[in-house]
C-alpha positions in Angstrom: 0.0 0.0 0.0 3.1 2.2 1.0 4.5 1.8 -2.3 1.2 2.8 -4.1 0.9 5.7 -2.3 4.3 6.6 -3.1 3.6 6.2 -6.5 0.5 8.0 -6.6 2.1 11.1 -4.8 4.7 10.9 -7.8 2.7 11.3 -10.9 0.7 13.7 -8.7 3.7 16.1 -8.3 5.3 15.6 -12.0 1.2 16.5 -12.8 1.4 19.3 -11.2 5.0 20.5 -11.8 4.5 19.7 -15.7 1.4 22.0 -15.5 3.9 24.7 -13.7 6.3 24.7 -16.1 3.4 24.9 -18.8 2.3 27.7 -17.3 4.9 30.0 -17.2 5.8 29.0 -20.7 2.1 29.9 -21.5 3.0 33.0 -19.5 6.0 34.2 -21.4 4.6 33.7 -24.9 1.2 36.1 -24.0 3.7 38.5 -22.9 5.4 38.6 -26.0 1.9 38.1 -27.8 0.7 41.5 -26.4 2.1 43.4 -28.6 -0.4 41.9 -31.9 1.4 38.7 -32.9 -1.7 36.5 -33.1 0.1 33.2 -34.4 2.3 34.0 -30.7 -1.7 34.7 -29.2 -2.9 31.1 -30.4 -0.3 29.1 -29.2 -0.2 31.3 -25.9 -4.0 30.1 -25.6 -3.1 26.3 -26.6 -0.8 25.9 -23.6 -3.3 27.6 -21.4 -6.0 25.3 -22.6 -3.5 22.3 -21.9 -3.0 23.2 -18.5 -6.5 23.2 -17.6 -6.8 19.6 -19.9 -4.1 18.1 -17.3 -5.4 19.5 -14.0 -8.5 17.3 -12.9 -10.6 17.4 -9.8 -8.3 15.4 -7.5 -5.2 17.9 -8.4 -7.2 21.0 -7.1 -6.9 19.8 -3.7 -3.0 20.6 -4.1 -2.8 24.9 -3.6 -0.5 25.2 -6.5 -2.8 23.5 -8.8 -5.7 25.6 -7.6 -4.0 28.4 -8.0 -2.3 27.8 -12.0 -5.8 27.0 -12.9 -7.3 30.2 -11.8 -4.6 31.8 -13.0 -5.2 30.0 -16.5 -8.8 30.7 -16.6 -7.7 34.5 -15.5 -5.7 35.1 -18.6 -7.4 32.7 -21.2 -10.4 35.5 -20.0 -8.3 38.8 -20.4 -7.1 37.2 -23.9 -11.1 36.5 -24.8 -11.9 40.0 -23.6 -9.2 41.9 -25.9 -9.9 39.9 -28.7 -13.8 40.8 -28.4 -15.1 37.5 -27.5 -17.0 38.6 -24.2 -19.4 36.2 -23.9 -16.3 33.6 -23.1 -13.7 36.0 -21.2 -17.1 36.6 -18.5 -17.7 32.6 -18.8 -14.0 32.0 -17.7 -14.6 34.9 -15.1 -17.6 33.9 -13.3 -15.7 30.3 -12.8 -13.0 31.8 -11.1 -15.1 34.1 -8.7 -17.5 31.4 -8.2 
């Protein structure tokens, strides 16, 4: 049982750090992205998108995980809101305030 545990805890943690790394890779590309590059913009949304793919219910217990999803859903909105698409960016917003 120890050992399963163990192993579970694992994968857990390489979940969560993947989704990490992910994210600030997400992070770095909207940054460049803001200044109009929209090919830069889609792949920026991709790896947000992936992140919240990879993070299920049982990860959300962990604070980091809670907290890169918001944080996901929080800039997937802003990038739905500058491009127009408000329906979406308040979607995204009302899950991370509710």
């Amino acid at each position: 049982p120890t050992d399963e545990l163990d192993s579970r805890r694992t994968e857990f943690d390489v979940t969560v750090s993947t989704c990490a790394v992910i994210f600030n890779l997400a992070l770095a590309h909207h940054f460049q992205a803001s200044t109009g590059d929209e090919v830069l913009m889609a792949k920026t949304e991709k790896l947000y998108a992936m992140v919240l793919r990879l993070l299920d219910a049982k990860s959300l217990k962990h604070h980091t995980a809670l907290i890169v999803k918001l944080a996901c859903i929080n800039n997937l909105s802003q990038i739905r809101y500058a491009r127009g698409d408000y329906k979406n960016a308040r979607e995204g917003l009302s899950q991370v305030s509710g």
